[in-house]
Structures are given as C-alpha cells and as structure tokens.
C-alpha positions as CSV (number, residue, x, y, z in Angstrom):
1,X,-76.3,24.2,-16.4
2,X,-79.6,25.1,-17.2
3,X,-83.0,23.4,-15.7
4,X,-83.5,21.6,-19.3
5,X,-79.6,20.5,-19.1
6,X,-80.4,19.1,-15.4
7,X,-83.7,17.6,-16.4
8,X,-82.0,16.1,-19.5
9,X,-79.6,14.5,-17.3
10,X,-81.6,12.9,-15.1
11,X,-84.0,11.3,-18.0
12,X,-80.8,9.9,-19.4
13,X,-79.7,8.4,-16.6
14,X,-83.4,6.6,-15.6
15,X,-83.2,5.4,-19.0
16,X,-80.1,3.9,-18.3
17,X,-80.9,2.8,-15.5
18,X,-84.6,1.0,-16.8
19,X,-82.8,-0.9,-19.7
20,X,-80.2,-2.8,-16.8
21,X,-83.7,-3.6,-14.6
22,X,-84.7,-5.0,-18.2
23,X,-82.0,-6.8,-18.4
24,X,-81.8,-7.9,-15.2
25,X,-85.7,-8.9,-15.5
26,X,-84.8,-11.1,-18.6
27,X,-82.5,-13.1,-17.3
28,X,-84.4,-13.8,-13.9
29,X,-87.6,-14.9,-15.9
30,X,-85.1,-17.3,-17.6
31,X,-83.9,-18.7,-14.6
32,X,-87.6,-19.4,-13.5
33,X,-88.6,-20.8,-16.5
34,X,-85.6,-23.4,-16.5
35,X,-86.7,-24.9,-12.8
36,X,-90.3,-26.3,-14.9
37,X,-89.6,-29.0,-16.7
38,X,-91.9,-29.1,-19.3
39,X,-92.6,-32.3,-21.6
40,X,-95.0,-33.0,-24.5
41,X,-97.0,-36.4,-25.2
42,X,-99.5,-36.1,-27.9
43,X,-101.5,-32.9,-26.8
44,X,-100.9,-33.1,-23.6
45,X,-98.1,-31.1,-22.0
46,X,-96.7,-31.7,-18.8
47,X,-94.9,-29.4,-16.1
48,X,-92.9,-30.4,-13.4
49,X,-92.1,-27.9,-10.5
50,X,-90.7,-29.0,-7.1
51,X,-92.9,-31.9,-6.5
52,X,-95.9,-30.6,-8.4
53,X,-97.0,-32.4,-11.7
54,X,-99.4,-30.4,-13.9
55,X,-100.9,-31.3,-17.0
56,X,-101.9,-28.9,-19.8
57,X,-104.1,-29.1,-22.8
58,X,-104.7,-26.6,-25.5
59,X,-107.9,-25.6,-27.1
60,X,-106.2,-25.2,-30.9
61,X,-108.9,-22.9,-31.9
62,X,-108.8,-20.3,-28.9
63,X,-105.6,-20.5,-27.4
64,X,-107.0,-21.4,-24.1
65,X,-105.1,-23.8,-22.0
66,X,-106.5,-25.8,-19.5
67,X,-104.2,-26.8,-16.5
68,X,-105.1,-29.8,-14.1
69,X,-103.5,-30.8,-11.1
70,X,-104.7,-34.6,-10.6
71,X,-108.4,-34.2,-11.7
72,X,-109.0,-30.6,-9.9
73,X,-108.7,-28.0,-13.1
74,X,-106.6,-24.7,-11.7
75,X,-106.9,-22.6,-14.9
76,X,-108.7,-22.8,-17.9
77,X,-108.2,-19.6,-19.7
78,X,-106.0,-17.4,-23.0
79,X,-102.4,-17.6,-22.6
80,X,-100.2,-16.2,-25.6
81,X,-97.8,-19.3,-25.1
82,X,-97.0,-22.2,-22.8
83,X,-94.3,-20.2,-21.6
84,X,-96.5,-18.0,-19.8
85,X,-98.2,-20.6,-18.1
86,X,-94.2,-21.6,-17.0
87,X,-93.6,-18.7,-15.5
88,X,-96.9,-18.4,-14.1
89,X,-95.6,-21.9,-12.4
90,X,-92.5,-20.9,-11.2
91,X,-93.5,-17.7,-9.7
92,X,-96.3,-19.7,-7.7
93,X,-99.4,-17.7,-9.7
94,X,-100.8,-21.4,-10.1
C-alpha cells in the first residue's frame, strides 16, 4: 500500500467518523432545545428553562431580539431565528 493509499485511508475514515459527531451533534442540540418551553403572545415570546422565565421581542425590521429577564435586558442583538436564542438558553450562554 502506497503512502497515497494510506493517506486515502485515513481521510475516509475521519470523514466517517465527522458525519457520526454530526449526527451525534444534531440530535443533542434537539434534546436541548426541547427542555425551553417556548410560547408566543402577540409579539412577545416567552422561554421557560428550569425556573427561569425570559421574555423575547423582535425588532421585525433587523432581526434583533431583545431578551429580558424581569426588567434587566440580557441580550439585545441579530439572531438568525428564535431557535438560536433556545439553544443559547439551554446551553447557559444567557
């Protein structure tokens, strides 16, 4: 087996490899993003994550979302969708 073959072998394998982490990934970020409850009055969006009750807005022509927590504002910046800010929840990044 040439260097190439060997080389060859090993980038096939990694690949396999980085598509089960992937996978693996996926399903994980589902699990998180089922523990937020998430429900939607009006504009106003509310999460719900082990005791903690946040409430979002969006700004419709940015895509900003501001995120209060009581009346103390923890984010107020571009997310691509609320699901972000979910996972950003559940993972403790807010």
């Amino acid at each position: 087996m040439s260097k190439f073959d060997t080389i060859e072998a090993k980038i096939k394998a990694t690949s396999v490899k980085l598509e089960s982490l992937k996978a693996e990934y996926a399903e994980a970020r589902l699990d998180a993003l089922r523990e937020v409850e998430m429900t939607k009055v009006g504009e106003t969006i509310t999460l719900t994550f082990k005791g903690r009750v946040l409430k979002a807005t969006k700004n419709q022509s940015y895509g900003r979302y501001r995120v209060k927590e009581g009346k103390t504002t923890l984010i107020d910046e571009y997310m691509f969708s609320i699901h972000d800010l979910r996972f950003l929840v559940a993972t403790g990044g807010i």
